[in-house]
C-alpha positions as CSV (number, residue, x, y, z in Angstrom):
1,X,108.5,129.6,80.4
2,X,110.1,129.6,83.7
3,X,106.7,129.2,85.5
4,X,105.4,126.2,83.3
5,X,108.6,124.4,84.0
6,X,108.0,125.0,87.7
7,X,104.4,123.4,86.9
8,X,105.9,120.7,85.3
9,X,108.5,119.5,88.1
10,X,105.7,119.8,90.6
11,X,103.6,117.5,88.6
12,X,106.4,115.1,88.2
13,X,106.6,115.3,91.9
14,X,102.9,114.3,92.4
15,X,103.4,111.7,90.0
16,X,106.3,110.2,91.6
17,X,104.5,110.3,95.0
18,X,101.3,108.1,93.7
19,X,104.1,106.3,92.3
20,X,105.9,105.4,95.5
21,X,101.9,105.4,97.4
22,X,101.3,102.3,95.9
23,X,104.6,100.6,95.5
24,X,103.8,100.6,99.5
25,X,100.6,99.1,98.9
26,X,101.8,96.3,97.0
27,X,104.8,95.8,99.0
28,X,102.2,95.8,102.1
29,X,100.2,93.1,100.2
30,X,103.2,91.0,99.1
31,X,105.0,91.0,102.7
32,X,101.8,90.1,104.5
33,X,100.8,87.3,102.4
34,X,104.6,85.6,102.9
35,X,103.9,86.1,106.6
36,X,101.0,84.3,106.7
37,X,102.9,81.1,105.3
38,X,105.5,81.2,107.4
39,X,103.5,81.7,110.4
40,X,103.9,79.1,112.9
41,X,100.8,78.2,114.8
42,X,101.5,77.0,118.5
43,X,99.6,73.8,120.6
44,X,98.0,76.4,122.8
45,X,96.6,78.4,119.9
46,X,94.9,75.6,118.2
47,X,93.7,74.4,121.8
48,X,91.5,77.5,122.5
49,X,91.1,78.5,118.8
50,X,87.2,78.6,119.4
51,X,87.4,80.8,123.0
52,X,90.1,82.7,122.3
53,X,91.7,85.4,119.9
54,X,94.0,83.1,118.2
55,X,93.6,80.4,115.7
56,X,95.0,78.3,113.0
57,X,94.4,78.2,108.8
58,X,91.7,75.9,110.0
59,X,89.0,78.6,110.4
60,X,85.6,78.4,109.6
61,X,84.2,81.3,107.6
62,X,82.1,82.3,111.0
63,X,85.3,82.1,112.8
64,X,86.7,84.2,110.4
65,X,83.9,86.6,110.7
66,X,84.3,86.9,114.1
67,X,87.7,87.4,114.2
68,X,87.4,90.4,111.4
69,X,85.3,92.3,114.7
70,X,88.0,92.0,117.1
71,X,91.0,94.7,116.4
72,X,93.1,92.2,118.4
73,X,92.7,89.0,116.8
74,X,95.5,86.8,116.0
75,X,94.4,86.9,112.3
76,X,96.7,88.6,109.4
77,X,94.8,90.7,107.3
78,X,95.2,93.7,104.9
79,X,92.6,96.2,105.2
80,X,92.1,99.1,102.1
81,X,89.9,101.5,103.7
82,X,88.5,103.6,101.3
83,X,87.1,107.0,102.5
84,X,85.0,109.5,100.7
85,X,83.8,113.0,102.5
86,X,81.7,115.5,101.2
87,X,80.6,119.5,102.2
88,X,84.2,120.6,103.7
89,X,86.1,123.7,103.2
90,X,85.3,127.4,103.4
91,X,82.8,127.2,100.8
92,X,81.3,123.7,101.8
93,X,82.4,122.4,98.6
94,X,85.7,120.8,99.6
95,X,86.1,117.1,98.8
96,X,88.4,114.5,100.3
97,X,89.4,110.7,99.3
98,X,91.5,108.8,101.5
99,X,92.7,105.6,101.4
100,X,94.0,103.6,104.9
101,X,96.2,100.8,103.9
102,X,96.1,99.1,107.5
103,X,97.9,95.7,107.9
104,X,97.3,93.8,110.8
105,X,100.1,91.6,111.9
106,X,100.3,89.3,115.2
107,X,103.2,87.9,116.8
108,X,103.1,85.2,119.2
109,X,105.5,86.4,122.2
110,X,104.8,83.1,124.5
111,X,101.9,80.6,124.3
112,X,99.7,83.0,126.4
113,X,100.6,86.6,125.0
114,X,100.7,88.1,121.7
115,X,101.9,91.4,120.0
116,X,99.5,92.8,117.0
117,X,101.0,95.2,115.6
118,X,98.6,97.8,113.6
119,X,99.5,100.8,111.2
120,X,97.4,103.0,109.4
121,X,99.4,104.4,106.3
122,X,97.1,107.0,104.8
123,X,96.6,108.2,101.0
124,X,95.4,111.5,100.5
125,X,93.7,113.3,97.4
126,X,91.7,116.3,98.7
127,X,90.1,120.0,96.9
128,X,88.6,123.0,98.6
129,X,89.6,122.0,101.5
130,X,91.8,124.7,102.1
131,X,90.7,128.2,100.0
132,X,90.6,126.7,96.2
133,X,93.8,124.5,96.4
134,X,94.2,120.7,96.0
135,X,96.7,118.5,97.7
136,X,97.5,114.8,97.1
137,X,99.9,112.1,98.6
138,X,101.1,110.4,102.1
139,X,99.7,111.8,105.1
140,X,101.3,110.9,108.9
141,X,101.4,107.1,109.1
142,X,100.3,105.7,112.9
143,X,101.2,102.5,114.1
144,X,99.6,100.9,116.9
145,X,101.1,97.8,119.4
146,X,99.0,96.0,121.3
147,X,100.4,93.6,123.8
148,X,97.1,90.8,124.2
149,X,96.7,87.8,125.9
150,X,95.4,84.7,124.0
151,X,92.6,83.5,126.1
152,X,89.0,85.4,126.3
153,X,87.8,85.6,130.0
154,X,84.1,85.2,129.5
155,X,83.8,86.6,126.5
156,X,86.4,89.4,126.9
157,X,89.6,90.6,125.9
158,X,91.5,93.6,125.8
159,X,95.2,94.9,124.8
160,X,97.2,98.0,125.8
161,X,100.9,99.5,124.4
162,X,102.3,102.6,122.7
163,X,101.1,104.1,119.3
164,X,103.4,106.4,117.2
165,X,102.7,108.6,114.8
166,X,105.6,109.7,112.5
167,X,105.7,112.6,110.0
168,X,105.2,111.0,106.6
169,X,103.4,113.6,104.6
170,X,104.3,114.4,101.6
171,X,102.8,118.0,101.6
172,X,102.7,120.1,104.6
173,X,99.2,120.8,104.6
174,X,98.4,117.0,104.7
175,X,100.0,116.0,107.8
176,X,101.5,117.7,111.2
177,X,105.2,117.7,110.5
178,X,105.7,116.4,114.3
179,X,106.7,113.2,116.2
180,X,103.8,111.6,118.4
181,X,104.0,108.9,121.3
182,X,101.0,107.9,123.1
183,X,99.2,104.9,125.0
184,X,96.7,102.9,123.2
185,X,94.3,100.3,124.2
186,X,91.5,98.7,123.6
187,X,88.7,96.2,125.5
188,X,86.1,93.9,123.7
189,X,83.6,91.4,124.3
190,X,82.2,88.2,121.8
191,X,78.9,86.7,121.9
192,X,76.1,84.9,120.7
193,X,77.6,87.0,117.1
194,X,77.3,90.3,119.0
195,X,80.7,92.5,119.0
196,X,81.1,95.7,121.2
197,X,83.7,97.3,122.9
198,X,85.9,100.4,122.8
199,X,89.2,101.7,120.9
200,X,91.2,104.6,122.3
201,X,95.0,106.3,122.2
202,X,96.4,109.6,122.9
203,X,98.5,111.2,120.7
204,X,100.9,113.8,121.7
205,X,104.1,115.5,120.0
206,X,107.4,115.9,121.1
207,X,109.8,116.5,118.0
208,X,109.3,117.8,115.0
209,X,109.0,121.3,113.1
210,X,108.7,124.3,115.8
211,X,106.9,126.2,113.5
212,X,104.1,124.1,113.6
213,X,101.6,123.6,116.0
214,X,102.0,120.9,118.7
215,X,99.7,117.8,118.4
216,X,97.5,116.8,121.7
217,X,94.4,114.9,120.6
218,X,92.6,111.7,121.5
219,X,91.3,109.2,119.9
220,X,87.8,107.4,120.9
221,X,86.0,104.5,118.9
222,X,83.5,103.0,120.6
223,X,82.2,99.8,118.3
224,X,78.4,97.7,118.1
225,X,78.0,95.0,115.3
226,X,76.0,91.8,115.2
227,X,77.1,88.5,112.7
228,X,74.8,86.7,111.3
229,X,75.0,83.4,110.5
230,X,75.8,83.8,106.7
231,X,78.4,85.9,107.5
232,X,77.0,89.1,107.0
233,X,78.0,92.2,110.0
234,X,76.0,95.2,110.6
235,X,78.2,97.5,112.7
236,X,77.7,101.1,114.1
237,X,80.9,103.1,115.5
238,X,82.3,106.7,116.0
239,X,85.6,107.2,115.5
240,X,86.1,110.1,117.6
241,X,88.5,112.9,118.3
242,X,89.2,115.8,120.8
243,X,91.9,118.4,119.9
244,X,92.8,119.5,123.3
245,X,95.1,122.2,121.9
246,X,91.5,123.5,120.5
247,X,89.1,122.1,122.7
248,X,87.2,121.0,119.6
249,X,85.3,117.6,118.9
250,X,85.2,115.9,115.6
251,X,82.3,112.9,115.7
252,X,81.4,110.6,112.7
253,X,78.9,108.4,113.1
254,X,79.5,105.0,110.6
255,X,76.5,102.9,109.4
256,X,78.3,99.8,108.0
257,X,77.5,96.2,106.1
258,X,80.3,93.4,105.4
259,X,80.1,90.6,103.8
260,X,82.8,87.8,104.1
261,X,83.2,85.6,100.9
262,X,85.8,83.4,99.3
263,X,87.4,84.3,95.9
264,X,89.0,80.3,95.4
265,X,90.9,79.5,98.3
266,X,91.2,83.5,99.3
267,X,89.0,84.9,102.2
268,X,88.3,88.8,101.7
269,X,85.8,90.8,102.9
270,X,83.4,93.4,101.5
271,X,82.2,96.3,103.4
272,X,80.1,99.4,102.4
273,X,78.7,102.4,104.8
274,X,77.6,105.8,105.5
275,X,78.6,107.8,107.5
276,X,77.6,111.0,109.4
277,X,79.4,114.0,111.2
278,X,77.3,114.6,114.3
279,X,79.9,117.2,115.5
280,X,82.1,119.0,113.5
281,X,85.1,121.6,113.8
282,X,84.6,124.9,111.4
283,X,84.9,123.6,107.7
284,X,85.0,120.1,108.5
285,X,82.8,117.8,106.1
286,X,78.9,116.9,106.1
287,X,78.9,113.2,105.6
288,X,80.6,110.8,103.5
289,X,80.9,106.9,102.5
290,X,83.5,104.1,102.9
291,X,84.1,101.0,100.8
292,X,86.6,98.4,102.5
293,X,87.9,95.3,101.1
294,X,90.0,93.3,103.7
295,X,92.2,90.6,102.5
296,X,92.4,87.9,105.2
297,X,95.4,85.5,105.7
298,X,94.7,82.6,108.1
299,X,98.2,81.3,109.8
300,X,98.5,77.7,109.4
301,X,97.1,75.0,111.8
């Protein structure tokens, strides 16, 4: 009796987690959009709109294209990054579904720099990936600042701040229980609808639960895609990491296609990929697939 009431609380708890998972979502989704109207849009930003990373509600679907290549751009949107991996665990039968809510938010600091702020807030469902178990909820949420100036120099732009990663998890085995701090930055060039450039932040901890092991990794995503003129992207990118603490490499490989469309008045894009482990720590995963809808919110011009 005792242990199916003991089942039952920790149900409850599960339950209450998904719960609370996508109140966040919502409350993402409903901050975000309010954002966007009040946004004000300065003289500078609609002066360079078509050289630079800002812009005004007055996009064109290419411009709007382009921007969703450029981590940086002074463009609200609310990515859900849906994540499928396949072939993990002891037995090479462990399966994982994760979900990245990841709004992007820019904040004009002077008519020549702004702030974009980033965070990655992850929702995790995973079995066999440890023995036989299953494990669901928050994992560590990551947030990203990138201090950016407005005007592309030939083509090129680039941001640089702090990233933080803060001990969210909701089960022990699906986060690291420790505060990070680390640099992050990023460098990118536009044109002629080609996109490449490169993504990277360390991560190391320095709070947290001593009883767990200390976080030192880094972070690598070098990025490739090409726009077409109907608004379709093909892009290639690994989103890389070393542990340090293990001197191990984990390497995907993503194959992607987006497609940018307009639901009434509402810009969102459509992506869909593969994507393939070329390196691999012990009981990592084979491959897997992604599905991304990203909600765009053009600030006023």
């Amino acid at each position: 009796m005792k242990t199916r009431h003991r089942s039952a609380l920790t149900a409850l708890q599960r339950d209450r987690q998904s719960v609370l998972a996508l109140a966040l979502v919502g409350a993402l989704a409903f901050t975000t959009a309010k954002l966007s109207a009040q946004e004000p849009t300065t003289a500078a930003q609609s002066a360079t709109a078509p050289t630079n990373a800002g812009g005004g509600g007055g996009d064109s679907e290419a411009e709007l294209a382009k921007k969703l290549q450029n981590p940086i751009a002074s463009l609200i949107s609310v990515p859900l990054q849906n994540n499928f991996d396949f072939g993990a665990g002891p037995h090479s039968d462990g399966f994982q579904y994760l979900v990245r809510v990841q709004p992007v938010i820019p904040v004009a600091l002077s008519e020549d720099w702004n702030l974009i702020s980033r965070t990655i807030i992850p929702v995790v469902y995973q079995q066999n990936y440890y023995g036989t178990s299953t494990q669901s909820g928050l994992s560590d949420t990551i947030q990203n600042l990138f201090f950016s100036p407005k005007a592309f120099f030939h083509g090129w732009t680039w941001g640089a701040g702090p990233v933080f990663q803060f001990p969210t998890a909701t089960e022990s085995l699906l986060g690291s229980e420790k505060w990070c701090l680390g640099p992050t930055a990023v460098v990118l060039k536009q044109a002629h609808g080609f996109t490449y450039g490169m993504l990277m932040n360390q991560l190391t901890s320095f709070a947290g639960n001593d009883s767990r092991q200390d976080v030192n990794y880094i972070f690598l995503q070098p990025f490739f895609s090409y726009t077409t003129k109907t608004h379709t992207t093909f892009s290639v990118n690994s989103e890389s990491t070393y542990n340090w603490n293990a001197s191990e490499w984990t390497v995907p490989l993503n194959f992607m296609v987006q497609q940018l469309v307009k639901i009434g008045k509402q810009p969102i894009a459509f992506q869909a990929g593969y994507r393939y482990y070329a390196q691999r720590p012990i009981y990592g995963p084979d491959w897997g697939l992604r599905f991304t809808i990203t909600f765009l919110f053009p600030t006023k011009g």
